[in-house]
ROTIGU-931540 format. One record per residue (C-alpha): x, y, z; residue in three letters. Coordinates in Angstrom, 1 decimal, m for minus. Layout:
! residues N
<node <X Y Z> "ALA">;
...
! end
This chain:
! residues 243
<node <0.0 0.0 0.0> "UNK">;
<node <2.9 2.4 m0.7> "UNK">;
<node <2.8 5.5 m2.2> "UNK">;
<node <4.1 4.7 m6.2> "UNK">;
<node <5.6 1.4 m5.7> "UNK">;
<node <6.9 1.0 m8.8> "UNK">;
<node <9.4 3.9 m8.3> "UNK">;
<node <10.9 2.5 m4.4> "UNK">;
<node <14.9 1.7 m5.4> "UNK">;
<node <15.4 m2.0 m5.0> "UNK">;
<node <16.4 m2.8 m1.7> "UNK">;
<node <20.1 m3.5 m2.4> "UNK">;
<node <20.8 0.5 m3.6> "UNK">;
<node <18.6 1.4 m0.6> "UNK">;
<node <20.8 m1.2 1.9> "UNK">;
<node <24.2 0.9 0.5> "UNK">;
<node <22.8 4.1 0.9> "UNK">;
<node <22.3 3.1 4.7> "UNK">;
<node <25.2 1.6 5.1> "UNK">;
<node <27.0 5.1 3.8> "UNK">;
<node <24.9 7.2 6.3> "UNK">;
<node <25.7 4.8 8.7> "UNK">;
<node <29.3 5.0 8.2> "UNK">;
<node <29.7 8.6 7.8> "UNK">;
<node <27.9 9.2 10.9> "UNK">;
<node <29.9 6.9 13.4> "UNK">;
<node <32.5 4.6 11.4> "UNK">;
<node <33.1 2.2 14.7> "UNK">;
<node <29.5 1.6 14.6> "UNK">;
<node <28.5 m2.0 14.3> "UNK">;
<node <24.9 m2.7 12.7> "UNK">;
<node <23.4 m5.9 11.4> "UNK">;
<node <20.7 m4.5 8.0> "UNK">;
<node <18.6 m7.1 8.0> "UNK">;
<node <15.9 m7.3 5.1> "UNK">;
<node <12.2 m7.2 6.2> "UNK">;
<node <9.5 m9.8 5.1> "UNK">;
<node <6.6 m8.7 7.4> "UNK">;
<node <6.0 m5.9 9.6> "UNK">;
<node <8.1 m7.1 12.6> "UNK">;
<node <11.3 m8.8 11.4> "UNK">;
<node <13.9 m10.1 13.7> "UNK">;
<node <12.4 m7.5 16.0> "UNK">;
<node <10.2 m10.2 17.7> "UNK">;
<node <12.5 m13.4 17.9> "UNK">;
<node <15.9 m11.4 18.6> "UNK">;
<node <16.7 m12.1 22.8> "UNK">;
<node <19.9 m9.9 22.2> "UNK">;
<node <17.8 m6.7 21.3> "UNK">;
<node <17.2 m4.3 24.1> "UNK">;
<node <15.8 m1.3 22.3> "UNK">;
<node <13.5 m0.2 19.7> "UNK">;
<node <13.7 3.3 18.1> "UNK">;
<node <10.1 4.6 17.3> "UNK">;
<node <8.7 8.0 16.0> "UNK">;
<node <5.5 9.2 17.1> "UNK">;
<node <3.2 7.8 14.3> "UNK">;
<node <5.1 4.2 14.6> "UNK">;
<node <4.8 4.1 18.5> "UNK">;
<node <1.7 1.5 17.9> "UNK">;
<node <3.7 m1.1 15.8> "UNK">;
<node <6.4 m0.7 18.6> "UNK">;
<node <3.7 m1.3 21.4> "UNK">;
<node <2.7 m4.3 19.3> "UNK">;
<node <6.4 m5.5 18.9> "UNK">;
<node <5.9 m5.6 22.5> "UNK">;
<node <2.8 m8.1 23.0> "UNK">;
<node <4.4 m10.6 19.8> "UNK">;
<node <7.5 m10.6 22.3> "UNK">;
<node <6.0 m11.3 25.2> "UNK">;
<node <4.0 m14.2 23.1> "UNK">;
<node <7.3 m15.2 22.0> "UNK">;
<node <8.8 m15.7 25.6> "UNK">;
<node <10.5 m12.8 25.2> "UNK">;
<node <11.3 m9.4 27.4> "UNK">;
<node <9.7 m6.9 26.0> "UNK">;
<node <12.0 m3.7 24.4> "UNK">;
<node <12.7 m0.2 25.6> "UNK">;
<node <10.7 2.0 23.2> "UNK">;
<node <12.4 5.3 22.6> "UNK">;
<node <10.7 7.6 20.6> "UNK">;
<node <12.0 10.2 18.1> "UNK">;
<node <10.9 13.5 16.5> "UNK">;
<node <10.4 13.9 12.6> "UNK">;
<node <11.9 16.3 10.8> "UNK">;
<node <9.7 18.6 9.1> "UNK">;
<node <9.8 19.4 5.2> "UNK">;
<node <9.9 23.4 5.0> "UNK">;
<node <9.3 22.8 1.1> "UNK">;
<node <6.6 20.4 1.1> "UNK">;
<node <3.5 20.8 m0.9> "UNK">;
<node <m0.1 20.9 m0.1> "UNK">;
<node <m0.5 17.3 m1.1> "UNK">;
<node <2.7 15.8 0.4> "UNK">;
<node <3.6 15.1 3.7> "UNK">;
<node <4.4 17.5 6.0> "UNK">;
<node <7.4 15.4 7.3> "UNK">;
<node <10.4 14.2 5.3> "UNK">;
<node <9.1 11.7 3.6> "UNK">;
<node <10.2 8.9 0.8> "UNK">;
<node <6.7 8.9 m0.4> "UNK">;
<node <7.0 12.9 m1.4> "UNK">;
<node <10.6 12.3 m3.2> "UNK">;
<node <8.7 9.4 m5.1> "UNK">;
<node <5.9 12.0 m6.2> "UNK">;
<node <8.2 14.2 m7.1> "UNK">;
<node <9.9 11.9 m9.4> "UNK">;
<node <6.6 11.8 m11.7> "UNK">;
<node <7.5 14.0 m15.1> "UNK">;
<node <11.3 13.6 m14.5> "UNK">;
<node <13.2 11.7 m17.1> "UNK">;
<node <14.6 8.5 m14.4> "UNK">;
<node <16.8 7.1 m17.9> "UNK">;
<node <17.4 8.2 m20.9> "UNK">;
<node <15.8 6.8 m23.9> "UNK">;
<node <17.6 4.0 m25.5> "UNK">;
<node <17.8 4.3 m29.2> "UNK">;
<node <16.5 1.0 m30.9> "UNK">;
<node <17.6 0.8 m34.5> "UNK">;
<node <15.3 m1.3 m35.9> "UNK">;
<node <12.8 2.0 m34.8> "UNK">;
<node <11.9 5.1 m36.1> "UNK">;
<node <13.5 8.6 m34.2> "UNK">;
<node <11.0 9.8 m34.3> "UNK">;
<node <8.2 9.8 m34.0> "UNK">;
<node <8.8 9.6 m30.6> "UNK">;
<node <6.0 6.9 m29.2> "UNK">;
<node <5.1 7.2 m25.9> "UNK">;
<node <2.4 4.4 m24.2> "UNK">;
<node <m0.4 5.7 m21.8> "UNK">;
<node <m1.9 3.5 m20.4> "UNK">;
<node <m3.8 2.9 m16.8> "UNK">;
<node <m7.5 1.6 m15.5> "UNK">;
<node <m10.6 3.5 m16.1> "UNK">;
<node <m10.5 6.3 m14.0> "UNK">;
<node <m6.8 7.2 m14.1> "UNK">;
<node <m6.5 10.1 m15.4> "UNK">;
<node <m5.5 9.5 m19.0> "UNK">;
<node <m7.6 11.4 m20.1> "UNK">;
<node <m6.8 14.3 m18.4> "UNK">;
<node <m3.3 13.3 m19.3> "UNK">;
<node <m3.4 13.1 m23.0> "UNK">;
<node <m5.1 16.4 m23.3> "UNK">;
<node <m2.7 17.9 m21.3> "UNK">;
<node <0.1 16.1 m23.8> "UNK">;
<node <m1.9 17.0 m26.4> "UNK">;
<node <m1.7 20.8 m25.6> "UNK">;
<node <2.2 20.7 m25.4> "UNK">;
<node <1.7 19.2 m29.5> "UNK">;
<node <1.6 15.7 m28.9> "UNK">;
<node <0.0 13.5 m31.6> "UNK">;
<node <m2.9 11.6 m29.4> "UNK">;
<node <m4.1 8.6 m30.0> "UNK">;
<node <m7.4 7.0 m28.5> "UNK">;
<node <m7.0 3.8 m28.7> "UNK">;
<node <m10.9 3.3 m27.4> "UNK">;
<node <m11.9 5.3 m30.5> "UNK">;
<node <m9.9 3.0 m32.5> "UNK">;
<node <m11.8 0.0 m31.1> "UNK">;
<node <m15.2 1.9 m31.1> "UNK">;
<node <m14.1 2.5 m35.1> "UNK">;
<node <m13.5 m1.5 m35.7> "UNK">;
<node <m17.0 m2.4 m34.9> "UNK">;
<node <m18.9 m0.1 m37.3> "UNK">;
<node <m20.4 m1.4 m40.8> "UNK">;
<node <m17.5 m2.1 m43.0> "UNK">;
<node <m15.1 m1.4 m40.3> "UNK">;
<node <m12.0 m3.9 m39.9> "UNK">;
<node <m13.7 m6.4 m37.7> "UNK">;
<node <m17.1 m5.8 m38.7> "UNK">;
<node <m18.0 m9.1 m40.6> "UNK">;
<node <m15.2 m11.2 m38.3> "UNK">;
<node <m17.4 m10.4 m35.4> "UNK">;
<node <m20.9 m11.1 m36.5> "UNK">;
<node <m19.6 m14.3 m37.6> "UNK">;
<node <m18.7 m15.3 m34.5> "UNK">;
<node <m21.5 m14.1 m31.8> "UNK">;
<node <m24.7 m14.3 m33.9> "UNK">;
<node <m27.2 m11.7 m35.6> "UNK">;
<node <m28.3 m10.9 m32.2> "UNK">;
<node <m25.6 m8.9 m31.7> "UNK">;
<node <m26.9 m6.3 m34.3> "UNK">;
<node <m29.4 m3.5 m33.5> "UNK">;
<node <m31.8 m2.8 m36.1> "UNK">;
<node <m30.0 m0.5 m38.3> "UNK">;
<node <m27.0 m3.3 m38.6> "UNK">;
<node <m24.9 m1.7 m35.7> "UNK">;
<node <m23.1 m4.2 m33.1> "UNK">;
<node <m25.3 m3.3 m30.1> "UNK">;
<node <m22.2 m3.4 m27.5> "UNK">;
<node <m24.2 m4.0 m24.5> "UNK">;
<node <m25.6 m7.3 m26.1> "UNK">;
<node <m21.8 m8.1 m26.9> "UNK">;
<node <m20.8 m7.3 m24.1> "UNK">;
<node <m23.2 m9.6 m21.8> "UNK">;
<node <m21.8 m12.7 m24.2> "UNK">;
<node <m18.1 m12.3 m23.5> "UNK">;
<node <m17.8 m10.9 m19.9> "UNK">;
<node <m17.2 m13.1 m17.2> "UNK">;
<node <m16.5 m16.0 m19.9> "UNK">;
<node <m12.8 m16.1 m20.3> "UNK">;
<node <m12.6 m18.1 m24.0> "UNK">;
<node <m15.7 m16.1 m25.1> "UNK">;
<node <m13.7 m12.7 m24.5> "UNK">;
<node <m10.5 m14.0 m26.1> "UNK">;
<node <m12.4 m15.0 m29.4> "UNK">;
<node <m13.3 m11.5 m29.3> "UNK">;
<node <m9.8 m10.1 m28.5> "UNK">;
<node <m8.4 m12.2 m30.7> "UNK">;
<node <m10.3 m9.8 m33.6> "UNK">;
<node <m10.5 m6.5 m32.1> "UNK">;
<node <m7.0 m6.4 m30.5> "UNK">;
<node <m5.0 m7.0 m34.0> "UNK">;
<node <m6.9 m4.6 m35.8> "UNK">;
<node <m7.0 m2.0 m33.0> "UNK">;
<node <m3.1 m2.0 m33.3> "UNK">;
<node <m3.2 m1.7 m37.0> "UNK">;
<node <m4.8 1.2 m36.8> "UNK">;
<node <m2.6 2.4 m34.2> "UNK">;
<node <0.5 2.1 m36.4> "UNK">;
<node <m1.3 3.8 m39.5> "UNK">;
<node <m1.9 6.6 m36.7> "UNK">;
<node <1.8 6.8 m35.8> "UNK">;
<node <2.4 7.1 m39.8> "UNK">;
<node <m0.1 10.2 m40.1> "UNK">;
<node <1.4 11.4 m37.4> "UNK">;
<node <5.3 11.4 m38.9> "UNK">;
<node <3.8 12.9 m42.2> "UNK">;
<node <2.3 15.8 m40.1> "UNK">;
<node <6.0 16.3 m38.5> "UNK">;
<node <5.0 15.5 m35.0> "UNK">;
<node <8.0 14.7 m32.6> "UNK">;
<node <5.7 12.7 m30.2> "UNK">;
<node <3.1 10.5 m30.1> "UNK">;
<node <0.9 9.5 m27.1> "UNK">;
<node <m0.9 6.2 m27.6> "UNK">;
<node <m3.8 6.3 m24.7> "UNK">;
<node <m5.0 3.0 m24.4> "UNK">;
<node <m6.4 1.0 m21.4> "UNK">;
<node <m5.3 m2.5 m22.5> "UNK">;
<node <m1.8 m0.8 m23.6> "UNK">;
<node <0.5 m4.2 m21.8> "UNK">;
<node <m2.0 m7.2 m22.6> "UNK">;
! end
């Protein structure tokens, strides 16, 4: 339940960086970093520890250390609390103390590597995936993109266009779920289509098995309109992006 998951360093980089600190603030220091895989650690099967250094919004999990040891057969810890430091330069949504979850936030927007040049793609242009569940703000996103002079590309537009008479998929589709699928004018009625595929896993591949292809055709003749147009960068906004 982090903040931005995706973006906490691994925990070896994170083990050296302590170990640095750690060195430059008393060298004879010994110290054991020890890698935790629940909430407690060695903290509550250690005899030899005497102490546990808390702040004042982790003096619960240090009360709790307290009651596993004593489960444990062991002597419960001195608790010594600390005070956090306090971020003069935080925003009005970060947190008001130094905090790894407002650096992480703070990386959003920032380039964390440079691009990697792949020969066997086009410079340009540029293609950049957005991608995210409903309610993400991709939207929001892409226009924002989109003002800067980024090429957008709805990839729900593409697979709304797929399904229309004479689109790609069209034929392919009414093939394979019935007549009943069609309103009275000949259009897919996606509501019907939808009742037939979701929740059956085989049902909805037959169906992504047609749209998906397509969808990404389309895509790629977007990128090409784009490059004729001049556009450095192109935003592909699409909810499936990774499957």
């Amino acid at each position: 339940d982090k903040v931005l998951p995706e973006l906490i360093e691994p925990y070896e980089l994170r083990a050296a960086k302590l170990r640095e600190f750690l060195e430059d603030v008393k060298p004879s220091l010994r110290y054991d970093i020890v890698p935790l895989a629940d909430p407690f650690g060695p903290s509550v099967t250690d005899p030899d520890l005497q102490c546990l250094v808390v702040s004042e919004e982790t003096r619960r999990g240090g009360e709790a250390v307290n009651r596993k040891r004593l489960e444990n057969g062991l002597s419960q810890l001195a608790v010594h609390e600390i005070q956090l430091m306090e971020d003069p330069d935080h925003s009005q949504n970060e947190e008001e103390k130094i905090s790894s979850s407002s650096l992480r936030q703070r990386l959003l927007g920032t380039l964390l590597q440079p691009p990697r040049q792949d020969p066997a793609l086009p410079l340009r242009p540029y293609v950049i995936g957005l991608t995210g569940g409903t309610g993400s703000g991709k939207t929001s996103i892409a226009k924002l993109l989109g003002h800067l002079g980024a090429f957008i590309i709805d990839a729900d537009k593409l697979g709304h266009a797929v399904y229309v008479p004479g689109g790609p998929a069209y034929e392919r589709v009414v093939a394979a779920f019935g007549a009943e699928i069609l309103n009275k004018d000949g259009t897919i009625n996606r509501k019907v289509l939808g009742a037939k595929v979701f929740g059956n896993q085989e049902r909805l591949k037959s169906l992504t098995d047609i749209l998906w292809p397509e969808i990404a055709r389309m895509a790629k003749e977007r990128v090409r309109e784009a490059h004729a147009q001049g556009k450095a960068v192109c935003v592909l906004d699409a909810a499936v992006l990774l499957e």
